[in-house]
N, C-alpha and C positions, 0 to 999 in steps of 0.2 A: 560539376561532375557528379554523377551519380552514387549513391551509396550500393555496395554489393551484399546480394544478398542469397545464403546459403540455405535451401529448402531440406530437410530433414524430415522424412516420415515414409513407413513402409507401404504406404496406399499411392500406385501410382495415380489415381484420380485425383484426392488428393492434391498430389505434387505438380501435378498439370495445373488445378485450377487457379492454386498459390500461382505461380509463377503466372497464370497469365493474369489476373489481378493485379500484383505487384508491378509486371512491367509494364502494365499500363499508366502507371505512375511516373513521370518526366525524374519523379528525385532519383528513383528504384529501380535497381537491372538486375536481375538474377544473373549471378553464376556459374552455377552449380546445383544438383540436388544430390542428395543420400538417401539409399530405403533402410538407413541404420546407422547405431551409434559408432560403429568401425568405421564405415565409409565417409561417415561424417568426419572424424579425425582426419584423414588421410586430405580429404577435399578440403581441410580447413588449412593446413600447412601450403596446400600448393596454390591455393583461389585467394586465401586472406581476406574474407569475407568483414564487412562493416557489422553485420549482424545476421543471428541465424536464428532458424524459425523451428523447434523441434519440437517432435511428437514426445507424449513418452512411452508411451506401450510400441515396444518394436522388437522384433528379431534380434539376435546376435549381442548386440548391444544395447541396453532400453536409456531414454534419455535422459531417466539422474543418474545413471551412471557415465555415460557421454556429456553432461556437464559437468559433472564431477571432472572427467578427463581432461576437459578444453579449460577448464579451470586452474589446474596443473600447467597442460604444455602451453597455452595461449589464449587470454583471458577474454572475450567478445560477448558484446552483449548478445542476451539469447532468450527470445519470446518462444515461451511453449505454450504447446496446446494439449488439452486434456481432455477426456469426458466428462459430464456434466453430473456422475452418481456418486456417491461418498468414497470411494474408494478414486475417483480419479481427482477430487480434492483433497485427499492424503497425501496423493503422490505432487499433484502441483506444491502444497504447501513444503515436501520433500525437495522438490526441483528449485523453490526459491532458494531454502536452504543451502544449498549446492550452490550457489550460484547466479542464476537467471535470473532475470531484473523485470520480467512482468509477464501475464499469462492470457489466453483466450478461451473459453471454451470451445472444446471442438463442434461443431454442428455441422453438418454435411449438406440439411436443407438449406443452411443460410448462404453456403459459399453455392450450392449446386444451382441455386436461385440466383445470387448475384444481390442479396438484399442490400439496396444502397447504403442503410445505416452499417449492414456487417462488416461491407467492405470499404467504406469510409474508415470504421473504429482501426480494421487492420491494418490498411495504410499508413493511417497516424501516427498506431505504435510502432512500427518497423520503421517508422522514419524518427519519431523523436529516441530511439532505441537506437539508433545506426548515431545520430550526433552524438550520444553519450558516449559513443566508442573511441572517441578524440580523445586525450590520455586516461583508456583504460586503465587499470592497475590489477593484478593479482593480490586478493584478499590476504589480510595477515592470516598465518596458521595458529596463532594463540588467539586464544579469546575468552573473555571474561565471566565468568562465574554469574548469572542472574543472581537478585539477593536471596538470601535464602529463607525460605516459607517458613515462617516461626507458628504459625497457627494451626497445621496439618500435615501430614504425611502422604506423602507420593503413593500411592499403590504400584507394587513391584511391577507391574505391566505397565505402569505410563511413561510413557515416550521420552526420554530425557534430551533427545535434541531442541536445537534452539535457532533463530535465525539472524544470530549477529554475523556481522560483514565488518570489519572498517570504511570508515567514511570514505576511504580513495576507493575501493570500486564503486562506490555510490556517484563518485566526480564527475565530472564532463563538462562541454561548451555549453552555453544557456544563450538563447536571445536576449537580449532586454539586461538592464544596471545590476549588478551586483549589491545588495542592501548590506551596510555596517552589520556583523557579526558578533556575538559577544560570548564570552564561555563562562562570564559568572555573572549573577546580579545579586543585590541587596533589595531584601525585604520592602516592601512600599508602605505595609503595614494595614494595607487593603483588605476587608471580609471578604471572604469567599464562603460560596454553598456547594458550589459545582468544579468540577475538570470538565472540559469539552474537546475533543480530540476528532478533526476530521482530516481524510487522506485517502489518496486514492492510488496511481502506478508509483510502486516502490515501497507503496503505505504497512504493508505485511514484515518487511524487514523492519523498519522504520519504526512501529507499533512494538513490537516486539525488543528490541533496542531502548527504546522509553520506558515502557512499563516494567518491564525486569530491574529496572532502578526503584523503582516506588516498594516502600515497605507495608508490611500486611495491616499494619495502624494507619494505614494510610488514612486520615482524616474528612472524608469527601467521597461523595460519588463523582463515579467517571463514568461519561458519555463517549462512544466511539464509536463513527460513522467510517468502515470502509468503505468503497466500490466495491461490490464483490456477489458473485451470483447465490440466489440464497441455498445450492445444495452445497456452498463453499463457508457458508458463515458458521455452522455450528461447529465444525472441526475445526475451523480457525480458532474458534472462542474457546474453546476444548484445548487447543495447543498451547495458547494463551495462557490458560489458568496452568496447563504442569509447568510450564517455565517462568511463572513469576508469583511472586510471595502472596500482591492479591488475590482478591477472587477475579476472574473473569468468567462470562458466561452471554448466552448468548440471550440479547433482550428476547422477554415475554409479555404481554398484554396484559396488565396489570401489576408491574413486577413495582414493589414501593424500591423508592429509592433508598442505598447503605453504605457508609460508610463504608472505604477501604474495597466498594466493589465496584468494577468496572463492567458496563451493559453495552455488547456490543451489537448495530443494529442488524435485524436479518433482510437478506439480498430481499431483493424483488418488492420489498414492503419499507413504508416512511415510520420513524420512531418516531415519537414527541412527546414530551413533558405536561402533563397538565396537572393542577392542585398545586396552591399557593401552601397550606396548611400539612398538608400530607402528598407530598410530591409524586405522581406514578407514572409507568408508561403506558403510554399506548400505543400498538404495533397497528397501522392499518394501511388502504390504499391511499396516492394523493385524489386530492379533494377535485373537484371538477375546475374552480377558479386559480388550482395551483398549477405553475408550469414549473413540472419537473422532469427535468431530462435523467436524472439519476435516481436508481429505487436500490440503498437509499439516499437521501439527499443532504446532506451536510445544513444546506440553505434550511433545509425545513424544520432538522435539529434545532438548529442552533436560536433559529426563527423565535420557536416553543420557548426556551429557552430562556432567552430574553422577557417574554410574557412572562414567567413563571419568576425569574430569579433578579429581574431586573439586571443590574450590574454586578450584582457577587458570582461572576463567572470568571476563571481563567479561560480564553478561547486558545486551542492550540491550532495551526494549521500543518497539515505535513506537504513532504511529497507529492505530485498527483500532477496531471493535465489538464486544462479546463480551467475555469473561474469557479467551481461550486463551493461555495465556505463564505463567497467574499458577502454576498447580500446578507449573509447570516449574519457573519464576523459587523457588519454595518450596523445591525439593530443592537445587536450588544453591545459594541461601541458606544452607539448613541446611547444609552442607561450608563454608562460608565465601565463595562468592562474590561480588562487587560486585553487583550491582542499579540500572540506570539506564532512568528513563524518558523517554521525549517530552514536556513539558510540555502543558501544556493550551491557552494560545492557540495551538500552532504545531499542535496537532493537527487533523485534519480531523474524525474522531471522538474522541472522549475515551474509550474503552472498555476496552481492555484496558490503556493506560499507568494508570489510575481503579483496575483491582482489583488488579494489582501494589500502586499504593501503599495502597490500602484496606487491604490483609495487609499491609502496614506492613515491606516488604522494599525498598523501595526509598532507596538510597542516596546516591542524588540524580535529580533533575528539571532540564531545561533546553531549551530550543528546537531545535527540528533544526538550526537554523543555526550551533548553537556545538558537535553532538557530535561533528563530526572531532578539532576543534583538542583536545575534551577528551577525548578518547579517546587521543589522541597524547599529552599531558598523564600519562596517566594510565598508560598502557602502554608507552611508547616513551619520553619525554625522562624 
């Protein structure tokens, strides 16, 4: 049986070409559509849609405020679409918050064109988005305190929102074995130089949940590879830093590596580590002999990485679709690095945390909710 799917956006062109993309999909049947966050409520209670696809600049009702609502009356996964300029990565990073469990950029050439890879990515997500709707849950309304910044003070205009969830609305059905779970470890007593953090659909909630645990002494730099387009990465890394004790920021081409600060890569460009001595990055394009399907790429991180630090890397994997971490996660391994993934209820996809441990390099598994304390555990106490 097909999964249903509720179109939301005030462009009827738009909303046309959604729906015939979609139902061209044998998993996918639209329906329903909304030009708004009212109509979208009302069509949600009588249609019961598996997943729904919202805009968020719209009439009447814009759509963090109509996920805010469906969030309330009836919790479904829900991929929004945004524009591509800082101000409509404000609002995505708002819509996660809210609720919604992964996003698109909007582009109008790429749907009006029909570009295979666009509407490939689309389908995918509206479909591994529609399985996670299998015991949905309504997020807890308490939520936890990030730790608190001991090294600096907030400026009265920065953003105090956050994007924690509890791990049941993260749940869902997964393909593929379920990997042993763990909520504490003891120390291995292993050197480390580095944190490495890669993740992709889901990775924004997920990122934000992890490092809100790490304190401002945090001992190490940290590396961190979303998915993410690059007019999205500096406001992420921006949101980053007001809600957690480290530094976060968004890499720079030449940035030395620092203790306690987390460098996150920007969209459209590969990070990597070079200098054994005085470790730095380097923000550039992939190379002509690299095959990378993702800018940036976790694989090409992590790659550098292993050159550079050998084995004194913690490798994290999160969240995410795809295999991109596992080639990485492999050469690190081989030097001797630790290997940790996302568990599988807590993930929103099971993709890339699934082929790490499929290559059977993975050292332990556990819920995003427990990887501060054990990363602290593991590298610091």
């Amino acid at each position: 049986m097909a999964f249903k799917v509720l179109i939301v956006d005030d462009s009827t062109f738009y909303r046309r070409r959604l729906r015939e993309i979609l139902d061209e999909d044998r998993d996918l049947t639209v329906v329903g559509e909304a030009k708004n966050g009212e109509e979208a409520l009302a069509k949600l209670m009588s249609l019961s849609p598996d997943v729904v696809t919202m805009d968020v600049e719209m009439p009447v009702m814009d759509g963090i405020s109509a996920v805010k609502a469906i969030m309330q009356k009836r919790p479904v996964p829900i991929l929004m679409f945004s524009s591509i300029t800082h101000a409509g990565a404000q609002a995505t990073l708002d819509a996660l918050e809210a609720g919604a469990l992964d996003f698109l950029p909007k582009k109008f050439e790429e749907i009006s064109r029909e570009r295979k890879d666009a509407v490939g990515l689309l389908r995918t997500k509206v479909r591994l988005l529609a399985r996670r709707g299998v015991g949905f849950r309504r997020p807890a309304l308490a939520r936890t305190p990030p730790m608190t910044r001991s090294s600096k003070t907030l400026p009265d205009n920065a953003p105090k929102s956050t994007f924690f969830r509890s791990s049941g609305l993260l749940s869902g059905r997964s393909d593929g074995a379920i990997a042993p779970s763990v909520t504490s470890v003891r120390a291995s007593g292993k050197h480390y130089k580095c944190l490495a953090i890669g993740a992709s659909t889901g990775g924004p909630v997920a990122l934000q949940k992890l490092l809100s645990g790490l304190p401002a002494t945090f001992p190490y730099p940290i590396l961190l590879v979303q998915h993410m387009p690059g007019t999205f990465t500096h406001a992420f890394a921006q949101r980053l830093h007001n809600n957690c004790a480290i530094t976060v920021k968004e890499a720079a081409h030449g940035d030395l590596l620092k203790p306690g600060c987390a460098y996150l890569a920007p969209g459209g460009k590969q990070m990597v580590v070079e200098g054994t001595q005085a470790p730095k990055i380097v923000i550039r394009d992939a190379l002509e002999d690299e095959v990378a399907t993702y800018k940036p790429s976790v694989d090409i991180t992590f790659a550098s990485l292993a050159g550079v630090f050998q084995g004194d890397v913690l490798g994290v994997i999160l969240t995410g679709m795809g295999a991109d971490g596992r080639d990485g996660c492999q050469q690190l391994y081989n030097h001797g690095a630790k290997i940790w993934a996302q568990d599988q209820a807590s993930c929103v996809v099971y993709g890339m945390p699934q082929a790490v441990a499929k290559a059977n390099i993975t050292d332990k598994s556990m819920d995003v909710e427990h990887m501060a304390s054990c990363i602290l555990s593991e590298m610091v106490n």
